[in-house]
C-alpha positions in Angstrom: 77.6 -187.4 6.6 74.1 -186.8 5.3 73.5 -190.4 4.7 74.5 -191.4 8.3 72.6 -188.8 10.1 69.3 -190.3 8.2 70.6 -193.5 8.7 71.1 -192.6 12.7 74.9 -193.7 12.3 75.8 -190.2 13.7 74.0 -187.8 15.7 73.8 -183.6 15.3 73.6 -181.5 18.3 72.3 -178.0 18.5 73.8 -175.8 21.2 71.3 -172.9 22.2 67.4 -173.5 22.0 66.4 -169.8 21.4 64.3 -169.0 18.6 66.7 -169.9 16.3 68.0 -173.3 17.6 65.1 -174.8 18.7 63.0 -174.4 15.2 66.1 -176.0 13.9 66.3 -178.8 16.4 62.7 -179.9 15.8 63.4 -179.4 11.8 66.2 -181.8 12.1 64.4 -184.4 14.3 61.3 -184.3 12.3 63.4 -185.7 9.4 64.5 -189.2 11.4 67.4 -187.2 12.1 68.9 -187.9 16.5 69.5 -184.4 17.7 70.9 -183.5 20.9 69.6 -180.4 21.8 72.0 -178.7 24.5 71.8 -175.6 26.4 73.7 -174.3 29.6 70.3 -172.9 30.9 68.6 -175.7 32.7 65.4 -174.3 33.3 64.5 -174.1 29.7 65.7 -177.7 29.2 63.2 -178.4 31.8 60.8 -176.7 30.1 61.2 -178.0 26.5 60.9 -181.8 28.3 57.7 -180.7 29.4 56.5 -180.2 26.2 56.7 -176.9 27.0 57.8 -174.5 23.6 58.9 -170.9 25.2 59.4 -169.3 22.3 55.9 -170.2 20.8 58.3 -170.8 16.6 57.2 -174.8 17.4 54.2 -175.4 19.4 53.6 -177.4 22.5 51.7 -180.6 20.9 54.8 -180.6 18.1 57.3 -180.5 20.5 55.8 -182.9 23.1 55.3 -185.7 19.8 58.9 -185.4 18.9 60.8 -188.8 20.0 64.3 -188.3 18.6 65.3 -185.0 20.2 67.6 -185.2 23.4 66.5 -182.1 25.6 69.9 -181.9 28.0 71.9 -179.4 29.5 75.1 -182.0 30.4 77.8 -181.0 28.4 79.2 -184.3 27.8 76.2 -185.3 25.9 77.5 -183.2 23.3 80.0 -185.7 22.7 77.7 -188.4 21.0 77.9 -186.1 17.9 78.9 -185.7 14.9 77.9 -182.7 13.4 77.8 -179.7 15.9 75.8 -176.6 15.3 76.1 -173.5 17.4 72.8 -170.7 17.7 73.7 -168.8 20.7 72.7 -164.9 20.6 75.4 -162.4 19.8 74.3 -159.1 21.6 75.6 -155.7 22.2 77.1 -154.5 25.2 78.1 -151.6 26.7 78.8 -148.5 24.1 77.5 -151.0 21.5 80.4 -153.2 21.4 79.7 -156.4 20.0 79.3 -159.1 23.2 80.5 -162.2 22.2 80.8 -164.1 25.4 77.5 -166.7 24.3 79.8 -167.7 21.5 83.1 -167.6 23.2 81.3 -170.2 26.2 79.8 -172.4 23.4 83.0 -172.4 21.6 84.5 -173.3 25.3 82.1 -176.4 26.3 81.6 -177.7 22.6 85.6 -177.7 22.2 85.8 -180.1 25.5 83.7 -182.1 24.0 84.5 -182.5 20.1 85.9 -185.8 19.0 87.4 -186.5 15.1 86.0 -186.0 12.6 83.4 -183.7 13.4 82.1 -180.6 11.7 80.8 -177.6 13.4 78.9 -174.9 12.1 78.4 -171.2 13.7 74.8 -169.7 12.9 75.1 -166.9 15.4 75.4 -163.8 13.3 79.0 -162.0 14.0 81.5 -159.9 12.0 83.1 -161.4 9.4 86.5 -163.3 10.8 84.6 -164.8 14.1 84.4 -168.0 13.2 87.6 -168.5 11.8 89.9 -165.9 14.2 87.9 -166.5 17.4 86.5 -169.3 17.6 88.5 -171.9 16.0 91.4 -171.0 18.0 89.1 -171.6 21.1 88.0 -175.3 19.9 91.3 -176.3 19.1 92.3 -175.4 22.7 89.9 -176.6 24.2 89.8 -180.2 22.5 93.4 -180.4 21.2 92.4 -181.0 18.4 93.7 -179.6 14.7 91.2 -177.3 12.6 91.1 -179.0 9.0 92.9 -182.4 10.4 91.0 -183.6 13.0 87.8 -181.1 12.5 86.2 -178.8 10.5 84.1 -175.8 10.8 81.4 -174.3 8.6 79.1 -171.2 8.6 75.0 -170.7 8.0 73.8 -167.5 9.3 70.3 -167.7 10.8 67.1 -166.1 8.7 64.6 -167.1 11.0 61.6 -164.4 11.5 60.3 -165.1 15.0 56.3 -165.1 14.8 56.2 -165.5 11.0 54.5 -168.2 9.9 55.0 -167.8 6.0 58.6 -167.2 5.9 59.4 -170.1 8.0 63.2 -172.0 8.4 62.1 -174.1 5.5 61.1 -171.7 3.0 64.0 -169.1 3.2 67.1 -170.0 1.1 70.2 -171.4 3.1 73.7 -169.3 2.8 75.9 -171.7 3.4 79.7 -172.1 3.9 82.9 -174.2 4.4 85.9 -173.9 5.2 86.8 -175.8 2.1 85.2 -177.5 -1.0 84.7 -181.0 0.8 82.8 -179.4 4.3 81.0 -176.8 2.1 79.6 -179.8 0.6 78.7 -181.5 3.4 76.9 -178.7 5.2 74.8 -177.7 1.8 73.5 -181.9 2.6 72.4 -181.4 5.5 70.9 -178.6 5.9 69.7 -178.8 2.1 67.9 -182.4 4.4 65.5 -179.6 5.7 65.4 -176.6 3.8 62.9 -176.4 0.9 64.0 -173.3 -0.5 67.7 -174.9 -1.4 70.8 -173.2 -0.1 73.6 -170.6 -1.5 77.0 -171.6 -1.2 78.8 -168.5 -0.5 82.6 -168.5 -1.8 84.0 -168.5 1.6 83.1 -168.7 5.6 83.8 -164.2 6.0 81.7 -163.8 2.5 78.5 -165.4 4.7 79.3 -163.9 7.4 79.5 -160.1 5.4 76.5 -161.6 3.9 74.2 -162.0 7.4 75.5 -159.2 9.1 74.6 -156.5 6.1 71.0 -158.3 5.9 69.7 -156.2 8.6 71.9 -153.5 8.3 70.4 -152.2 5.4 66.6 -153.1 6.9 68.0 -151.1 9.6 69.2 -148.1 7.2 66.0 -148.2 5.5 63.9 -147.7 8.9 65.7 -145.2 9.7 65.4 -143.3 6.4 61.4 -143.5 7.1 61.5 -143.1 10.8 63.2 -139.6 9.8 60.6 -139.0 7.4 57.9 -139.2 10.0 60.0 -136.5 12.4 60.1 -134.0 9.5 56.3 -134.8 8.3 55.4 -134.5 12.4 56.6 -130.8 12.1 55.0 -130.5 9.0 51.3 -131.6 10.4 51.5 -134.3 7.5 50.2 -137.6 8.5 53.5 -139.7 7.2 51.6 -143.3 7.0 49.5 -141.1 4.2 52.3 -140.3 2.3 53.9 -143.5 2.3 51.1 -145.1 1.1 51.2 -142.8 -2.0 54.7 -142.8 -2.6 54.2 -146.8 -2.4 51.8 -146.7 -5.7 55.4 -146.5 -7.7 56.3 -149.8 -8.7 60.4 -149.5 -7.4 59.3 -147.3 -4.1 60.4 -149.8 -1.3 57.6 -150.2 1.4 59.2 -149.8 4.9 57.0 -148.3 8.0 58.6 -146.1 10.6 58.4 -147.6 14.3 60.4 -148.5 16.9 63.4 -151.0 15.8 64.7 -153.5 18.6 65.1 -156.9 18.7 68.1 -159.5 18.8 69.1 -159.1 14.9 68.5 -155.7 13.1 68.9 -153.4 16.4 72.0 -155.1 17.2 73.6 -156.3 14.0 74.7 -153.2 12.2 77.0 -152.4 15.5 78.9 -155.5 14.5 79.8 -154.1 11.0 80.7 -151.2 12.6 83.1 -152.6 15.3 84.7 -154.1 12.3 85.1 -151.4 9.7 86.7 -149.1 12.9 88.9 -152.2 13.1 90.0 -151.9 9.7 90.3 -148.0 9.7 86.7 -147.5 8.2 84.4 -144.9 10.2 80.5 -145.4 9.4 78.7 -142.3 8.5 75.7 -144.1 7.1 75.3 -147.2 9.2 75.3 -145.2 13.0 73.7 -142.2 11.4 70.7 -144.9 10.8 71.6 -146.4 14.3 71.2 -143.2 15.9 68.0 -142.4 13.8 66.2 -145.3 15.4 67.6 -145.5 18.7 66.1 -142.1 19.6 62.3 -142.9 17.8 61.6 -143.9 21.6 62.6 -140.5 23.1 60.8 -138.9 20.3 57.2 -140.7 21.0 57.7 -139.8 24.4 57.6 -136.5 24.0 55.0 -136.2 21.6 52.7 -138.8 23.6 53.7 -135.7 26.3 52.7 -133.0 24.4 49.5 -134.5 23.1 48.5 -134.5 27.0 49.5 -131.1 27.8 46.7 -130.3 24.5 44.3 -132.5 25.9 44.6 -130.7 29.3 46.0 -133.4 31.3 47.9 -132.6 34.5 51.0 -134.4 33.9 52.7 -135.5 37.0 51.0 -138.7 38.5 49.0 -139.0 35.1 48.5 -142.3 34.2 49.4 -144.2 30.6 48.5 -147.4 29.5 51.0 -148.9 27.2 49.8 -152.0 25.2 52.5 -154.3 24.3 56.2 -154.7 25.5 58.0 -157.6 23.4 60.2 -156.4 20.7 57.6 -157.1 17.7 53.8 -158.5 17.9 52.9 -162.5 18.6 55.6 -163.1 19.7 57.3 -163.3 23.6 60.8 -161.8 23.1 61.9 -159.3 25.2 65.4 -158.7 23.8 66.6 -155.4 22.7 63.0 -154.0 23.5 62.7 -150.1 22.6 59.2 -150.1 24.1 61.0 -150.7 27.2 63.5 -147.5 27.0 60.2 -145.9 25.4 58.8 -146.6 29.3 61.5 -145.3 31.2 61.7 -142.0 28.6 57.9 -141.6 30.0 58.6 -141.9 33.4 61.3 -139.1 33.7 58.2 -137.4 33.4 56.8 -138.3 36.5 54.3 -140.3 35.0 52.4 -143.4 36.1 53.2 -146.2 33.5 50.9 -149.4 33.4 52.5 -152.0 31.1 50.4 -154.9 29.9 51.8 -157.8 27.7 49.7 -160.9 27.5 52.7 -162.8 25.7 55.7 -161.5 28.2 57.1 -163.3 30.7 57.0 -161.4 34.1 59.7 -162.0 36.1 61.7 -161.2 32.5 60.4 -158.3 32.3 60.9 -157.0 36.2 64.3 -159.3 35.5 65.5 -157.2 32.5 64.0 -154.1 32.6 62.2 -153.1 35.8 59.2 -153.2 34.8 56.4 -154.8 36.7 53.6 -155.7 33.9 50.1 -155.9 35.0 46.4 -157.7 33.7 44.6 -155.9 31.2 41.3 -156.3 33.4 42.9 -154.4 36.4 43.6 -151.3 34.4 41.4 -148.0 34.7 40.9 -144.5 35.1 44.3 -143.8 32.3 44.6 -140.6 31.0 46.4 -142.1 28.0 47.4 -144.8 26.2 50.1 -146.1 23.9 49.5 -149.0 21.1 53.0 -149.5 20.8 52.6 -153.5 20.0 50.0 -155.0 18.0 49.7 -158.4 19.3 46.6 -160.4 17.5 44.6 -160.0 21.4 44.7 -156.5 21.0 43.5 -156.1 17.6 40.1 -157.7 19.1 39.6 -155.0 21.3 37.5 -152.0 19.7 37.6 -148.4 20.0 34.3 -148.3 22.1 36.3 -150.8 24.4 39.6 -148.8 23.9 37.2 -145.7 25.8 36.5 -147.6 29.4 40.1 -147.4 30.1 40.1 -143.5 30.0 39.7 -141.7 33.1 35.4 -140.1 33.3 35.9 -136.5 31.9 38.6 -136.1 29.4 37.0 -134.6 26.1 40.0 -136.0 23.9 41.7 -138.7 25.2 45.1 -139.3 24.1 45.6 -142.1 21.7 49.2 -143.2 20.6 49.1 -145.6 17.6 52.8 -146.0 17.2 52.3 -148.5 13.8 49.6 -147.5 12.6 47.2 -150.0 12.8 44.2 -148.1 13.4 41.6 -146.3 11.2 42.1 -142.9 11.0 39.0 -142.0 10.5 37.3 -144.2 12.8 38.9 -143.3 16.1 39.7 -139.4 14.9 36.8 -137.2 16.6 36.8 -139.9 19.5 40.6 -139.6 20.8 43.1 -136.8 20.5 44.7 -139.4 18.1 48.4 -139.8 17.0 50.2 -142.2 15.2 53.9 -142.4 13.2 
């Protein structure tokens, strides 16, 4: 297989060109390799043939130079491959639940369209028995064809860090799994083709899936664990970034920050482990206890970016806060999962005025998803507060002195909320009625 995708003999076809499928598209494509690059939303097919990168992972002049990609949102071009691979998002729905309609529709169109002899791989990150229980059942139906006859079907999970520019799709180490010994082989090739790091062959499709799923699980156990911390040092008038950074002069003390933990992968992945271990007659105590942890951080910084204006004598209702940042982490413009957003609507219960400024988020997304209307950072003034919530690399070039002019004339201690931490203490203390995690 390997050998006839470089030799262009056979194609591969990506279906969903988020963060993860895109990167992998272009990866693929600037090997020699034909991709087809499918997905159902046309726009963003539109878009990418523009030369147009949306999720800022490849670049505009990268993906404008790229001659062997096949931007297309025609389902039947799907057919010209090969060797499918499916990234479509896996989110949460209501209560939690795992939503896996994405994968269910691509599991729907690429079954009309798979032909013999093809291998398909799921990336998407699910509970262990997707792939094989759900979705296999769905491309045989679909194509009438026979799993392990006339097609086969393979597992990677996704590592991709969206705005991280070290730990990049080539340099992270590729779980990788098969259905059996022949397609486990073929899928290390080809994505062994484009991954510098080499890739794991994990003993069985469920084992990779277990394996993806409890990646962020723990990272999300581990927030929660420090996001706790900085509750019980809050009461304690104990600044919890200072303690951290002197438990952290231990060699074996693990470095996790509190802060607020949204996102497509670790804010959403534990809940699929824990769908599954209810399944299997398995409560969580450790996993939701962490989920619950960090799903109320943005009801916590509400209040305490309330209570730090009641001490700096600010009138509450109709007060005005600045929050700087929406997207779910910094540099980069995903909205998903956002806590900054519920952080928003936590403040406005209050009666507050909330002026959200993002340069990296799309606006109609944002009023789209969350009702929330984002504004230019030169229109804002006269705030009696403002919230740091995500440190994108324009914000970091503002300075305190600049930080000042948005504050209303007449507050002696404005309120400044640096929910990460990314400010000197001592610099901006004596200036602002200061805060951080």
């Amino acid at each position: 297989m390997i050998q006839e995708l470089l030799s262009n003999q056979k194609k591969i076809s990506i279906t969903g060109l988020g963060y993860v499928g895109l990167p992998l598209a272009v990866a693929f494509a600037e090997k020699g390799i034909n991709v087809i690059g499918f997905d159902v939303n046309s726009e963003k097919i539109k878009k990418y043939l523009e030369g147009i990168d949306l999720t800022n992972e490849v670049g505009n002049e990268k993906l404008s130079n790229l001659k062997n990609i096949k931007f297309t949102s025609n389902e039947s071009d799907l057919k010209d491959a090969k060797f499918h691979i499916v990234a479509v998002p896996t989110p949460v729905g209501k209560n939690n639940i795992p939503n896996l309609t994405p994968i269910e529709g691509a599991s729907t169109i690429l079954g009309r369209n798979l032909t013999k002899g093809s291998i398909v791989v799921y990336e998407s990150t699910v509970y262990p028995g997707v792939t094989e229980e759900i979705c296999v059942p769905i491309l045989e139906k679909e194509s009438g064809l026979i799993c392990g006859r006339d097609f086969k079907v393979g597992y990677s999970p996704e590592r991709i860090n969206p705005g991280d520019r070290k730990n990049t799709l080539e340099t992270i180490v590729k779980i990788v799994a098969g259905q059996d010994e022949d397609c486990l082989n073929v899928v290390a090739d080809v994505y062994r083709s484009i991954i510098d790091a080499g890739v794991h062959r994990a003993t069985s499709i469920k084992v990779a899936e277990a394996a993806k799923v409890i990646e962020n699980a723990q990272r999300d156990v581990n927030i929660a664990f420090v996001n706790e911390l900085s509750m019980i040092f809050d009461k304690m008038g104990i600044d919890t970034k200072e303690v951290l950074e002197a438990a952290g002069t231990k060699w074996n003390f693990l470095n996790f920050q509190p802060g607020l933990v949204g996102g497509h992968c670790i804010g959403v992945d534990p809940y699929y482990l824990t769908y599954k271990s209810e399944e299997v007659g398995h409560t969580s105590q450790l996993i939701l206890s962490g989920r619950r942890i960090n799903d109320r951080m943005s009801k916590f910084i509400a209040e305490k970016t309330v209570k730090k204006m009641i001490e700096s004598g600010v009138r509450i209702k109709g007060a005005k806060v600045l929050v700087l940042g929406l997207t779910f982490k910094e540099n980069v413009p995903d909205l998903r999962n956002s806590k900054v957003a519920d952080l928003i609507h936590e403040l406005n219960e209050y009666g507050l005025e909330i002026l959200v400024v993002d340069p990296l988020a799309d606006f109609e997304e944002a009023k789209r998803e969350y009702s929330i209307e984002l504004t230019n950072l030169d229109d804002v003034t006269n705030v009696d507060a403002i919230i740091f919530a995500v440190p994108h690399k324009e914000y970091l070039k503002i300075n305190i002195d600049k930080m000042n002019e948005f504050y209303t004339g007449g507050i002696d201690n404005p309120v400044f909320i640096d929910i990460k931490g990314v400010f000197d203490k001592k610099e901006v203390n004596g200036k602002f009625n200061y805060w951080r995690l």
